[in-house]
C-alpha positions as CSV (number, residue, x, y, z in Angstrom):
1,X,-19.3,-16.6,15.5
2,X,-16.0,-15.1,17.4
3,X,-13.7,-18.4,17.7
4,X,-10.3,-18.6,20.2
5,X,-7.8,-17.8,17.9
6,X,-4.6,-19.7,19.2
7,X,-0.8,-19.8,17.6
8,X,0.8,-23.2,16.6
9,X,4.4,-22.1,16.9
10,X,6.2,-24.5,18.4
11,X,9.5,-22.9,16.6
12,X,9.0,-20.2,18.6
13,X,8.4,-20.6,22.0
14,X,8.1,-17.0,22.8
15,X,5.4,-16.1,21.1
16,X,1.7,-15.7,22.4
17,X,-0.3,-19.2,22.3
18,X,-3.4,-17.8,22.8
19,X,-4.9,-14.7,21.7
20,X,-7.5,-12.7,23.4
21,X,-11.2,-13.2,22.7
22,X,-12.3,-10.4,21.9
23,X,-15.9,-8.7,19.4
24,X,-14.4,-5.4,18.9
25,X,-13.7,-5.4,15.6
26,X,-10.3,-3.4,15.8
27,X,-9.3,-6.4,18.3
28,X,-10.8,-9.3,16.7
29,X,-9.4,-8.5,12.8
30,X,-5.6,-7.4,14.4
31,X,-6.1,-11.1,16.4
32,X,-6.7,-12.5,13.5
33,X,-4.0,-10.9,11.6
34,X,-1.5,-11.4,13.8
35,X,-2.9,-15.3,13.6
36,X,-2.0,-15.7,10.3
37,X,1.7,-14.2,10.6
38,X,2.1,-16.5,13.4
39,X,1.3,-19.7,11.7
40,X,2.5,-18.7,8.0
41,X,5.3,-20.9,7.1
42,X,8.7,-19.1,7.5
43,X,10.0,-20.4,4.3
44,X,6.7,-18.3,2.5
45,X,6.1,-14.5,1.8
46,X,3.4,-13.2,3.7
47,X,0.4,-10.0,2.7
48,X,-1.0,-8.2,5.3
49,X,-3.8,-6.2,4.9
50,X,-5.3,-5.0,8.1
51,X,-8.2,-2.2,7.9
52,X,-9.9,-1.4,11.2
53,X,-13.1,0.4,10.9
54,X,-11.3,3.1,13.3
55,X,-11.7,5.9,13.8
56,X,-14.2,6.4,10.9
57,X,-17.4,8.1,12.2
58,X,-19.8,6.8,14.3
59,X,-16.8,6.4,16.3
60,X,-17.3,3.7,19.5
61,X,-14.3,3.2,21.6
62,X,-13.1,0.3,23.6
63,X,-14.7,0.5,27.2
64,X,-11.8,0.9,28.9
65,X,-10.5,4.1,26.6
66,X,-14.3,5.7,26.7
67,X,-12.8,8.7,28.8
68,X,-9.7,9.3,27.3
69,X,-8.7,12.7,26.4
70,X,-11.2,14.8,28.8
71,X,-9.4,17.9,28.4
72,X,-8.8,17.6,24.9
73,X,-8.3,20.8,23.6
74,X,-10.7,22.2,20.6
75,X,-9.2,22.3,17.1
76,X,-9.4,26.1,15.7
77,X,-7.6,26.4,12.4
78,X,-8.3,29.5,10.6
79,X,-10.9,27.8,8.4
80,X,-12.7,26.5,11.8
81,X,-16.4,28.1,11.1
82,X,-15.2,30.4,8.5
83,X,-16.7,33.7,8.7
84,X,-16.6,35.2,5.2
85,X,-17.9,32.8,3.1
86,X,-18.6,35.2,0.4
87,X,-16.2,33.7,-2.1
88,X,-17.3,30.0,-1.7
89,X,-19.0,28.0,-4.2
90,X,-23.3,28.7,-3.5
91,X,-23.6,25.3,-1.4
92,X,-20.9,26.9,1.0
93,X,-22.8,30.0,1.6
94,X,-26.0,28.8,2.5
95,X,-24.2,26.9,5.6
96,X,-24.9,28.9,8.5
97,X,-22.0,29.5,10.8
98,X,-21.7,26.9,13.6
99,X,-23.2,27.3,16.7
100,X,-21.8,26.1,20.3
101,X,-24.0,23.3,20.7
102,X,-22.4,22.3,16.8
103,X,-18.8,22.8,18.4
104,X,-19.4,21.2,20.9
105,X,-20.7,18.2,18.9
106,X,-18.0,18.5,16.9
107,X,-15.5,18.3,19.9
108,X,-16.9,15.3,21.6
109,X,-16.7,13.5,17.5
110,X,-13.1,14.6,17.6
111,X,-12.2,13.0,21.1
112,X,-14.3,9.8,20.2
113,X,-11.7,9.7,17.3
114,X,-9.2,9.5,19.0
115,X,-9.9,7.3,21.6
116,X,-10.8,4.5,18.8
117,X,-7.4,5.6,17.5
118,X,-5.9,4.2,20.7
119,X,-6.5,0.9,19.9
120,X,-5.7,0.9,16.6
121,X,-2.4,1.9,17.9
122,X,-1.6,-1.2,19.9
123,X,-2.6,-3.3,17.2
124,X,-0.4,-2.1,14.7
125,X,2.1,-2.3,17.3
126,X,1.2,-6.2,18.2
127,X,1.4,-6.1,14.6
128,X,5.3,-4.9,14.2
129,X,5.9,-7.4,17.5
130,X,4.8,-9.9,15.3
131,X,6.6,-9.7,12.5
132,X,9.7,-9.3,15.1
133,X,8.8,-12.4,16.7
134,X,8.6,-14.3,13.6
135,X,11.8,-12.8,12.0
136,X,10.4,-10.9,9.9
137,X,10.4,-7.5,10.5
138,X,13.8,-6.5,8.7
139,X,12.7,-7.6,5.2
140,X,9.2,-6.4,5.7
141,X,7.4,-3.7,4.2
142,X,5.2,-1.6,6.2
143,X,2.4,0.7,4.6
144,X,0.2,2.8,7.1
145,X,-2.5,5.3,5.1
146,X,-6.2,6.0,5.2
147,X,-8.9,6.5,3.2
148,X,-10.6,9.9,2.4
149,X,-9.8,13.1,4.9
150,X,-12.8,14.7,6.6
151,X,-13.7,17.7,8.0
152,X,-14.1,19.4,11.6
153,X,-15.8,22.4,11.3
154,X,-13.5,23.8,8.3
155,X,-15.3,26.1,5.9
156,X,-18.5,25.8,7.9
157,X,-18.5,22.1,7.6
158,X,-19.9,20.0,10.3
159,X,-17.6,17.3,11.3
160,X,-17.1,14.2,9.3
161,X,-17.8,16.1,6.0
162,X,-16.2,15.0,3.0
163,X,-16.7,14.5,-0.8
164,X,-15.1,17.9,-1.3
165,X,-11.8,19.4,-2.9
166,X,-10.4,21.2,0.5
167,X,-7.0,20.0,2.4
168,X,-9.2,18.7,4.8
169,X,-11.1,16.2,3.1
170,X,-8.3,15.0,0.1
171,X,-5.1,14.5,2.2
172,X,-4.4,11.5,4.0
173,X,-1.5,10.3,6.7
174,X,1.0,8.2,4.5
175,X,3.7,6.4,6.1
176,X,6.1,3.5,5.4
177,X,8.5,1.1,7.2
178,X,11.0,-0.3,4.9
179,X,14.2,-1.0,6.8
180,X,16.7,-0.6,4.0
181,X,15.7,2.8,3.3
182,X,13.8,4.1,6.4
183,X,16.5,3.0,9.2
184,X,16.3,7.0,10.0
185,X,13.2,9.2,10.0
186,X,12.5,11.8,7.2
187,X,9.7,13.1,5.7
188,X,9.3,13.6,2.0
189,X,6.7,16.3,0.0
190,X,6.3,14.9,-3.5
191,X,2.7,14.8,-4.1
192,X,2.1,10.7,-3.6
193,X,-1.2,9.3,-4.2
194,X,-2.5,5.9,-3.2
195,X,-2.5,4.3,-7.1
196,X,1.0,4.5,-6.0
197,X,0.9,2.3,-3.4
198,X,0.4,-1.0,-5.3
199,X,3.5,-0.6,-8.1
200,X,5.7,0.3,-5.1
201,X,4.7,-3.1,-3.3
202,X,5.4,-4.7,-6.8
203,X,8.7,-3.2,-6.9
204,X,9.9,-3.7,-3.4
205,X,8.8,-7.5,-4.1
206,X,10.2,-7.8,-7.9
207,X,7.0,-9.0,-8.9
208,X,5.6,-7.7,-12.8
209,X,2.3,-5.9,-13.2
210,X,-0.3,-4.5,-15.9
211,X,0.0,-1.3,-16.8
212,X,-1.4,1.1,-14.2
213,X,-1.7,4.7,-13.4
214,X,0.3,5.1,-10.2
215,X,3.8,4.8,-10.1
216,X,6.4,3.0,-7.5
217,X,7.9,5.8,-5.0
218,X,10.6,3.1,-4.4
219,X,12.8,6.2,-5.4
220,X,11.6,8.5,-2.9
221,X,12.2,6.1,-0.7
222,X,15.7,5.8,-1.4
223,X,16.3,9.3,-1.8
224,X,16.9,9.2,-5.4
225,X,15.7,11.7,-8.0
226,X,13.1,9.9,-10.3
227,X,13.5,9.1,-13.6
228,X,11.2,10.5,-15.5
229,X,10.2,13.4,-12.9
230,X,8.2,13.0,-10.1
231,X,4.2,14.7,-10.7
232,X,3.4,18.3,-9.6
233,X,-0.2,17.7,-10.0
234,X,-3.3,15.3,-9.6
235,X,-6.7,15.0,-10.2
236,X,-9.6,15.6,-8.3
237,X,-12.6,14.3,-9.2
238,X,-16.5,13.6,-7.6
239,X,-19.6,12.4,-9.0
240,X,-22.7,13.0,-7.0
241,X,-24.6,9.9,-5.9
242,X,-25.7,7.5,-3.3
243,X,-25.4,8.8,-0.9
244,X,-25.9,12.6,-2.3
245,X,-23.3,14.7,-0.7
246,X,-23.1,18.5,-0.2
247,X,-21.3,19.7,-3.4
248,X,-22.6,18.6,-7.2
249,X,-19.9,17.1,-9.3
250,X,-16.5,18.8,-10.2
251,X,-13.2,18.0,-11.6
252,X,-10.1,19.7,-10.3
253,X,-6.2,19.6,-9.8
254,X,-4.3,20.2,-6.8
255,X,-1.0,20.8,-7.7
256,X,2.3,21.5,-5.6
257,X,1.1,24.9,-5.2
258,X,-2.7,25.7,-5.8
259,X,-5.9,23.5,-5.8
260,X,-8.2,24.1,-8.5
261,X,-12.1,22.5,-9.2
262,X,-14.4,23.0,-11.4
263,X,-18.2,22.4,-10.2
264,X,-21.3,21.3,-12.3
265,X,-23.0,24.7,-13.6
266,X,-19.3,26.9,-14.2
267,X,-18.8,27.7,-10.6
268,X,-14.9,27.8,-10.2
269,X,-12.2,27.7,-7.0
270,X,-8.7,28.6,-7.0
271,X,-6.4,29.1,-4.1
272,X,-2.9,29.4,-3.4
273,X,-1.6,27.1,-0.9
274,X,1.2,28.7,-0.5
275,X,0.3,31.8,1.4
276,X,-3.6,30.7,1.4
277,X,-2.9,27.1,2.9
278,X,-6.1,26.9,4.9
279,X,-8.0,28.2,1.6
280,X,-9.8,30.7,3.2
281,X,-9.3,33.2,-0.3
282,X,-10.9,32.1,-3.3
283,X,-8.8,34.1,-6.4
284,X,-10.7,32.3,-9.2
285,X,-11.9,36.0,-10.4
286,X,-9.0,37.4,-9.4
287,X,-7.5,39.2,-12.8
288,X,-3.9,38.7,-11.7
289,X,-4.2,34.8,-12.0
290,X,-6.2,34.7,-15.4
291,X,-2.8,32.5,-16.3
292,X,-2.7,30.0,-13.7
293,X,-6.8,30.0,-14.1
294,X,-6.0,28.8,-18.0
295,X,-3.2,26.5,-17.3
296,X,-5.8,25.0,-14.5
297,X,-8.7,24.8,-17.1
């Protein structure tokens, strides 16, 4: 049941009194977000936490943005459809290379993407108007990210792959609003990862918390140098399941310079992503990095 979800704001005149009916679900949960912001009482703290299904595959745009991006332009890294796959774990190099009707398959996932992306724009945007409108917006955290990366075309992989240790699938977009700290744009390259994202809530907020494995970033965000250091490394780690997925199960790090897994069965991956950044070069066997191959064990 989709209701009319209407603002009781008579303290502020300004703002929208009815909201637009809509059963896309981007729409309908950013109406309902900005709902509750609207009528939350000033004098209270508010949590947001607004998680379109956008632009996850299948991807369905809003009618009106169905043929958006017609000349978007095909996305060709090195790694696109990688033609020497003779280093790659086994799974890898049974993958035939792509073929044009795959590409273009691929392309038309890509620009479906992105046209569910515009909307999701303008919400978050209705979204910061909201928290402008309600006075807000100065003393309010803001915390865009995603869930898992995924794949188009990289290594062979048809789009929408995952579940893997490559760039493509283990990086995800991470940026915050804060304005004491963020009044000017900069981007920062300690390796963040998103059990951080709760303890640096809880410290923006002054609120206590369990013990947990992330840490706050508050520090980053102020530019300060962290006390102990920041991490250099992570963990990557899959289990095979429901639903199965390409690669059996590994353990891995990526570090600030090299990823590194460790498959079911001994097979093992190392690449510099320093001058290998699209990991096209697997030096696993290599004897020159039998000590960054131990430190990585």
């Amino acid at each position: 049941v989709f209701t009319n979800l209407r603002s009781r704001c008579p303290r502020r005149p300004a703002c929208r009194l009815k909201r637009e009916v809509s059963v896309y679900s981007t729409r309908f949960f950013g109406n309902m977000a900005r709902n509750f912001i609207d009528t939350a009482p000033a004098s209270k703290p508010v949590f947001v936490y607004y998680a379109p299904y956008a632009p996850h595959l299948p991807s369905f745009p809003q009618n009106k943005y169905a043929n958006r991006f017609p000349n978007l332009k095909p996305y060709r890294p090195p790694s696109y459809n990688e033609s020497d796959v003779s280093d790659k774990p086994p799974w890898i190099r049974r993958l035939p290379r792509l073929d044009s009707v795959q590409g273009d398959q691929i392309l038309a996932q890509r620009r479906a993407e992105y046209q569910t992306l515009i909307t999701v724009d303008n919400e978050v945007g209705d979204l910061v108007d909201a928290l402008q409108a309600t006075h807000r917006l100065a003393h309010s955290v803001i915390l865009f990210a995603s869930d898992n990366g995924v794949s188009w075309g990289e290594h062979r992989l048809l789009a929408g792959s995952k579940q893997l240790p490559y760039e493509e699938a283990i990086r995800v977009p991470l940026v915050v609003r804060y304005e004491p700290y963020t009044t000017h744009p900069f981007t920062d390259s300690h390796l963040v990862v998103n059990t951080d994202w709760a303890p640096t809530l809880a410290a923006i907020a002054g609120a206590n918390h369990p013990a947990v494995e992330g840490r706050s970033f508050l520090p980053l965000l102020k530019k300060q140098r962290p006390t102990p250091a920041w991490r250099t490394q992570f963990l990557l780690e899959h289990m095979n399941g429901n639903p199965p997925s390409l690669a059996p199960d590994f353990c891995g790090i990526r570090s600030t310079g090299f990823m590194y897994a460790r498959y079911t069965g001994g097979f093992e991956e190392l690449y510099n992503l320093k001058t290998d950044p699209f990991e096209l070069r697997n030096i696993a066997k290599e004897p020159s990095q039998a000590g960054e191959l131990a430190h990585m064990r």
